[in-house]
N, C-alpha and C positions, 0 to 999 in steps of 0.2 A: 330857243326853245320852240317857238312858231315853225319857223323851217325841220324842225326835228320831227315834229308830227305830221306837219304836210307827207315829210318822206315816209317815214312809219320806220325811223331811225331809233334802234335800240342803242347804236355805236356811233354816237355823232361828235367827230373830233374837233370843229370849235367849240362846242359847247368844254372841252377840257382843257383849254385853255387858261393859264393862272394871274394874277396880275405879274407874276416875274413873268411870264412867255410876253405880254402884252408890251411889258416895259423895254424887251429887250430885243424886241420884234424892227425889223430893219423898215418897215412900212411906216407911214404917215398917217396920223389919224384926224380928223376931220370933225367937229360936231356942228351940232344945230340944236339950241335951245328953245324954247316958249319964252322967254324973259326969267327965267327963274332955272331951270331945270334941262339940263341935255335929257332931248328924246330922242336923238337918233345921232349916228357915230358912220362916217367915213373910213375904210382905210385903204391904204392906194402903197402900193408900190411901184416908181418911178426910174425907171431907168433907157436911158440913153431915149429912143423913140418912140419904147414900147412903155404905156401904163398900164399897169394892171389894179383890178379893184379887187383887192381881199376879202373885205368884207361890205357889205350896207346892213343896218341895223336899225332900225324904229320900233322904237316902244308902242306894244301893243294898241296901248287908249290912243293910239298918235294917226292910227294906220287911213286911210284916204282920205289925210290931207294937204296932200300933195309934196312932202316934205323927202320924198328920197327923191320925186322929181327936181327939186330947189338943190340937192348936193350935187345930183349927177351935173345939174346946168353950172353948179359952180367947176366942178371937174372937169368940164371942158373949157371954161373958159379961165382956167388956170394952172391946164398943163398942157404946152405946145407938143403933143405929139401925134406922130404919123400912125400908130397905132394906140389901139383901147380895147384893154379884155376883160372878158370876167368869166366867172364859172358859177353854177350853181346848181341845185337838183334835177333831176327832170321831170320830177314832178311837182318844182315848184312854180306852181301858176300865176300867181302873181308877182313874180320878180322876172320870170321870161316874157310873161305881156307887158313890165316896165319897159326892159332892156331891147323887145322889139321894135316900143312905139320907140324908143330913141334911137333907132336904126340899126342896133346892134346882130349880125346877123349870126345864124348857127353853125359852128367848121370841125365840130366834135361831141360823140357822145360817147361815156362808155362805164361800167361797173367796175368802183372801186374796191380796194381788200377787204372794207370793212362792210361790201355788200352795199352799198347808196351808186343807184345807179345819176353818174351829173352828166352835166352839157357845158359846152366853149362857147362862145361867144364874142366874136370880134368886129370891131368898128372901123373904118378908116375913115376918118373925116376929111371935108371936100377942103 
């Protein structure tokens, strides 16, 4: 929902997402709780060298405390590969100044059907 207003997203397709899509979704999902409660959800698709990251998600009351930095540090230090992607808005400002500080650099931007213009982002680690 956050990411849908940054964009000024009237047509934003994870938010349509149902729990059957989630369940039957080929991706891995990831959480992080406070001791009680998931506030924030990983999900990563994995194949052969290349990982991709579908989604990162933190719950709103959760936001700078450093908790999408704590999944992304688990993400690399628990998938061996030569590449790492992600995609996301381009006018989402606080998820491209995460994924810069963590090296990630830009190799694509462009306006999708539903009108949300996003961006690539790829890693290769040393």
């Amino acid at each position: 929902m956050v990411e849908a207003k940054l964009l000024n997203a009237k047509d934003f397709p994870p938010l349509k997402r149902s729990i059957e899509d989630l369940l039957n979704a080929e991706s891995e999902f990831y959480g992080y709780h406070d001791g009680t409660t998931i506030v924030a959800v990983l999900e990563v698709k994995s194949e052969e060298e290349v990982t991709h990251i579908q989604s990162l998600v933190v719950d709103p009351q959760f936001f700078r405390k450093g908790i999408a930095s704590k999944l992304l540090d688990f993400l690399f230090t628990s998938f061996e590969s030569s590449l790492f992607t992600v995609e996301t808005g381009a006018e989402n400002k606080p998820a491209i100044a995460l994924y810069e500080r963590f090296g990630f650099e830009k190799v694509q931007q462009w306006m999708t059907e539903v009108g949300i213009e996003k961006v690539r982002f790829s890693l290769k680690p040393n």
